[in-house]
C-alpha positions in Angstrom: 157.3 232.2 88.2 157.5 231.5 84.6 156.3 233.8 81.8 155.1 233.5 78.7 155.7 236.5 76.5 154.4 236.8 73.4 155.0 240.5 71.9 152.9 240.8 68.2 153.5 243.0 65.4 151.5 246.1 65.1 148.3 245.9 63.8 148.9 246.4 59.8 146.7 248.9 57.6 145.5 246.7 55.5 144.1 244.6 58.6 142.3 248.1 59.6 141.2 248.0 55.9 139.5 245.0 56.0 137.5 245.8 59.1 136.0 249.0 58.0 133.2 249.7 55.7 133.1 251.8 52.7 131.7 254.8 54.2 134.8 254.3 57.3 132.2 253.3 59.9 133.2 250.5 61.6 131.9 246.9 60.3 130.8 243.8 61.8 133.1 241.1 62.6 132.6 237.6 62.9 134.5 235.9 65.8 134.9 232.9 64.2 137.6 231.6 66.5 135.7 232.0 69.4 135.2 228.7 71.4 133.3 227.4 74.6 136.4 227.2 77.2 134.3 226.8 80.7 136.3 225.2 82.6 137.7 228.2 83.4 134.1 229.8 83.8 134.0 227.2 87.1 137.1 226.5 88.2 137.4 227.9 91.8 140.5 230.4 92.0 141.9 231.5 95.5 145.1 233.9 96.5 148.3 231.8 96.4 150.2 231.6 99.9 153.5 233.2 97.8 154.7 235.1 94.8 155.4 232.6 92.5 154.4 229.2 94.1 151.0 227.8 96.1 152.2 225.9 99.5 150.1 223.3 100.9 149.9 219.5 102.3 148.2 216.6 101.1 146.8 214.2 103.8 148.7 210.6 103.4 147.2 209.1 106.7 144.5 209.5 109.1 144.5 208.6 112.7 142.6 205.1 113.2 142.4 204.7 116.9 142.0 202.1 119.0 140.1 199.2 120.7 140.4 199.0 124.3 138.9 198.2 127.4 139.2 199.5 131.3 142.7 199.0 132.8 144.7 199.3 129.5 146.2 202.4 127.4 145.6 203.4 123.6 148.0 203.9 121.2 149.1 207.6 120.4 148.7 208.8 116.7 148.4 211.9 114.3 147.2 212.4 111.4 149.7 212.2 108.7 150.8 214.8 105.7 153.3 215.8 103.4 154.1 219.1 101.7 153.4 220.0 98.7 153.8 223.0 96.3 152.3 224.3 92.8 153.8 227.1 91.2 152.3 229.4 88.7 153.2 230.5 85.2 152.3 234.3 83.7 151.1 234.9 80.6 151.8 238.4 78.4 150.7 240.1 75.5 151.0 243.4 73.7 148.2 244.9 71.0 149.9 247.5 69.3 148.1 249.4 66.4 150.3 252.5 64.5 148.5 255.6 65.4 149.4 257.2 61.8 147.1 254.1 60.6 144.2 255.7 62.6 144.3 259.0 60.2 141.3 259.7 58.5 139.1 257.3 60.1 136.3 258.4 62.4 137.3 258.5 66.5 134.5 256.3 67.0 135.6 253.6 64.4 139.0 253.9 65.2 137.8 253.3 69.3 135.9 250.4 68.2 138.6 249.1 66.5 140.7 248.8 69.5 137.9 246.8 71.7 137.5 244.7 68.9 141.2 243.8 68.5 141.6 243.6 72.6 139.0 240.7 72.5 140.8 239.2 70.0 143.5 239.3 72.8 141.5 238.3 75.6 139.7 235.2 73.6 143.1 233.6 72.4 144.7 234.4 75.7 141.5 232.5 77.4 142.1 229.6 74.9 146.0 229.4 75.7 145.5 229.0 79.3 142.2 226.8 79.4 145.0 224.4 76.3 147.7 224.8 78.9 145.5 223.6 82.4 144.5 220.2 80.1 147.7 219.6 77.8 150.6 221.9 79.5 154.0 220.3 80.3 157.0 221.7 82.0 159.8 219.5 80.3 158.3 220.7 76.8 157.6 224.3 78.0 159.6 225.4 81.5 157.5 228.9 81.2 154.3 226.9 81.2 152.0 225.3 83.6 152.2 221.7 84.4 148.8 220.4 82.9 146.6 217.6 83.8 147.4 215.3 81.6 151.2 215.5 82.4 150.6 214.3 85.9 151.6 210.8 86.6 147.7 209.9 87.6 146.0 211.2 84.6 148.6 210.0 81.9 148.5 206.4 82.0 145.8 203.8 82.1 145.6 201.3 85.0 144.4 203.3 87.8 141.7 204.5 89.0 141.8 208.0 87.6 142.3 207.2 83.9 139.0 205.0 82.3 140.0 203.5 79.1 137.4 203.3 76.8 139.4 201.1 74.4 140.5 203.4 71.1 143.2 203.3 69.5 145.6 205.0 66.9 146.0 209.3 67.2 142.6 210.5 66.3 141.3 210.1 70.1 139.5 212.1 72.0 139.4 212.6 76.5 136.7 213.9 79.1 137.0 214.8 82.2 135.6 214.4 85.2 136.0 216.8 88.0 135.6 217.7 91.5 136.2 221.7 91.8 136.8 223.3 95.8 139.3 224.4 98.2 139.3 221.0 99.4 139.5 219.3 95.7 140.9 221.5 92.9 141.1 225.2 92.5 143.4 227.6 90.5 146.2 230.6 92.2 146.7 234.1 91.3 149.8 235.7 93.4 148.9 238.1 96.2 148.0 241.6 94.4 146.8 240.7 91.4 143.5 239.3 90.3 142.0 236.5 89.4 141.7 237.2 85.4 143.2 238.5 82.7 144.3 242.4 83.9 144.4 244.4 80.6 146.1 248.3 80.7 145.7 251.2 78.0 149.0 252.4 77.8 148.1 255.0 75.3 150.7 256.2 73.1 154.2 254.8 72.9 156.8 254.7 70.8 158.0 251.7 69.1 161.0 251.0 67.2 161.6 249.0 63.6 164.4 246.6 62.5 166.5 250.2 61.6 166.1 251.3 64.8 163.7 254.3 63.8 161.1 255.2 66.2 157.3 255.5 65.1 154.2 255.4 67.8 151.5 253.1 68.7 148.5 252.9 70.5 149.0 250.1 73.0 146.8 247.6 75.2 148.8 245.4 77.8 147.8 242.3 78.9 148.7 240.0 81.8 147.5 237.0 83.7 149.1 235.2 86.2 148.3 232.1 87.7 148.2 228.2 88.4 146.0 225.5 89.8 146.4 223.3 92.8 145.5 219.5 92.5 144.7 219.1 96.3 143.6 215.7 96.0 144.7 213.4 92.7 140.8 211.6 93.2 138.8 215.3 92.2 140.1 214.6 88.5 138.7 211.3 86.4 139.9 211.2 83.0 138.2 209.2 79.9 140.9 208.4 77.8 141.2 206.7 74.5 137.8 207.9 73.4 137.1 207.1 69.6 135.1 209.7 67.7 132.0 207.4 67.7 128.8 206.1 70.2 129.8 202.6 70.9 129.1 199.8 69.3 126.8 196.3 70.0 129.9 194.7 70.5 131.8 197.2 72.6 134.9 197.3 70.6 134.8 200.8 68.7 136.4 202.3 71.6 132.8 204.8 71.1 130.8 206.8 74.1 129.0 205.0 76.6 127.2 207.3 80.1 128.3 204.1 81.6 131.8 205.2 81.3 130.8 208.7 82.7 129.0 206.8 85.4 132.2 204.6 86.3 133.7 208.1 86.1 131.9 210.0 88.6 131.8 207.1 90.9 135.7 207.6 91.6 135.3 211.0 92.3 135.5 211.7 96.0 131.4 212.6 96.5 130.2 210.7 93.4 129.8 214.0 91.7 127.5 214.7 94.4 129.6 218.0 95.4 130.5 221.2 93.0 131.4 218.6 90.3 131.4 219.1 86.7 131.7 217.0 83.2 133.7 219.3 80.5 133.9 217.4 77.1 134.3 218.9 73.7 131.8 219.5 71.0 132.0 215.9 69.6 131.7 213.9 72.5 128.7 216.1 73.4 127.1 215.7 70.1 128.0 211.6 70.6 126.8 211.7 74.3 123.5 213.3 72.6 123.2 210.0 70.3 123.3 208.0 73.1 120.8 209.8 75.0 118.2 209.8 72.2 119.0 206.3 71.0 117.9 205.1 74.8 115.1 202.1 74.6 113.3 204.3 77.7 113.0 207.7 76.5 109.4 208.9 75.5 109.5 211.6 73.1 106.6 214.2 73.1 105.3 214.0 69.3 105.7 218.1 68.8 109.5 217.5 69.8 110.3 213.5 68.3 114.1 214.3 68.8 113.9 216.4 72.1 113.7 219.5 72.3 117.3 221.2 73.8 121.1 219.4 74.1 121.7 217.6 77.0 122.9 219.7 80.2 123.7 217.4 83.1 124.1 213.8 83.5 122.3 212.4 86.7 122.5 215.8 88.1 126.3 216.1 87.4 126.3 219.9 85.4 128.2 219.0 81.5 130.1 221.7 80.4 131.5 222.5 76.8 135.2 222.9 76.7 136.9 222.8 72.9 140.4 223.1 74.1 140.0 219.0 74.5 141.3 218.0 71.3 140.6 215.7 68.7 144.3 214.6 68.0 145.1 212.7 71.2 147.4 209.5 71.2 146.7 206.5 72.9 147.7 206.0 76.5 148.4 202.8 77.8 
């Protein structure tokens, strides 16, 4: 199983410094890096069948039968399958914070300056993997997952997974489409652990500089281990080539259209009828919201002449923001 291990420098004093009032209580903080990452707030996950790696078989052929009458045999037949495996990737930190930086300041501060540094952990840890599911690839990272958009179905445009809405150049922008279940798409962990980051107090330990002299630090582990499991490629629908605009009279802008969500959810295998979802990033909801309130047969009530909250579903089908979907994309052909 590969692992990513990313060991950081200790927290420095004048980092403490800056998150303390004058009087040394403990200050606000404003988590400005925090982003909306639900995908992973959906996404199914289910004990993997080994250590490192998920086993299981897609279905290539079903049985058809056949027509017969009295007097006369029917073929015999099985249903086809063929192996398949996913393996999962770990991911590691370390929040270490000198203890001698912790003298003078109240026990309560200096407690609530650890849980405010371990969520600054948790929340770019929960960014990482939500990037890695969409963008991850194993021949640019071998400790890494093998993302979405590096699979063979989602990566070019000619099939029915990828729907090319027609931008071009590097500014683009994708949403997907998604069909989430055992049966469909769902995410690992290995057998004892849990599904999650798993975070640890270590308490005090000692640490060591470039000299080789040892000081101590207060220390917060964290670990998560896991994958996903494609079962079948037709649960994933990807927009591609989407320009950072609603489209245009002519069609050529390469903008947002719902009918491209429509064509989208129509591939998936219960029309978005079953545990599907449509995660798009704060742009393309904020574009999918022009396009709802520019609509020739909406009646607005004249207290609320806009509407009164953001879009949450699309014929039924739950949207759900998720910011690790970049703005940068290149076009895929």
């Amino acid at each position: 199983m590969a692992t990513i291990s990313l060991v950081n420098k200790a927290l420095p004093l004048n980092e403490i410094a800056n998150r303390l009032d004058r009087d040394g209580s403990l200050g606000e903080l404003a988590f400005t890096m925090m982003e909306k990452n639900q995908l992973l707030e959906v996404l199914p996950f289910k004990t993997a069948s080994a250590e490192t790696h998920h086993d299981f078989s897609k279905v290539v052929s079903v049985p058809t039968g056949t027509w017969t009458k009295r007097d006369k045999g029917v073929n015999l037949e099985h249903g086809g399958t063929r192996p398949a495996k996913e393996y999962m990737g770990t991911i590691e930190s370390y929040s270490q914070v000198d203890v001698r930086n912790f003298r003078g300041v109240e026990r309560s501060a200096a407690a609530g300056l650890r849980l405010q540094e371990d969520k600054l952990f948790m929340t770019g840890l929960t960014q990482s993997v939500s990037h890695e599911i969409i963008y991850g690839n194993l021949g640019e990272d071998p400790n890494s997952l093998d993302g979405i958009f590096a699979r063979g179905a989602y990566n070019i445009t000619g099939g029915p997974q990828v729907i090319d809405a027609g931008g071009t150049g590097t500014d683009l922008m994708s949403i997907l489409i998604m069909e989430l279940g055992d049966d469909t798409m769902y995410g690992i962990y290995p057998n004892g652990t849990k599904a999650g980051i798993e975070t640890e107090d270590k308490g005090e330990e000692p640490k060591y500089d470039s000299d080789g002299k040892r000081y101590d630090v207060l220390t917060t582990h964290f670990i998560w281990d896991l994958g996903f499991v494609v079962k079948d490629d037709r649960a994933i629908v990807r927009i591609a080539n989407l320009a950072d605009a609603v489209i245009n009279d002519a069609g050529d802008n390469g903008g947002l259209s719902d009918d491209l969500i429509l064509d989208a959810l129509a591939q998936l295998p219960n029309m978005g009828e079953k545990s599907s979802y449509i995660f798009l990033n704060r742009r393309s909801l904020r574009n999918l919201q022009k396009v709802a309130k520019d609509r020739v047969n909406v009646t607005y009530d004249p207290t609320n002449p806009f509407g009164r909250k953001w879009i949450r579903d699309y014929m039924g089908t739950p949207i759900k923001m998720e910011e690790q979907l970049v703005l940068t994309e290149s076009v895929i052909s």
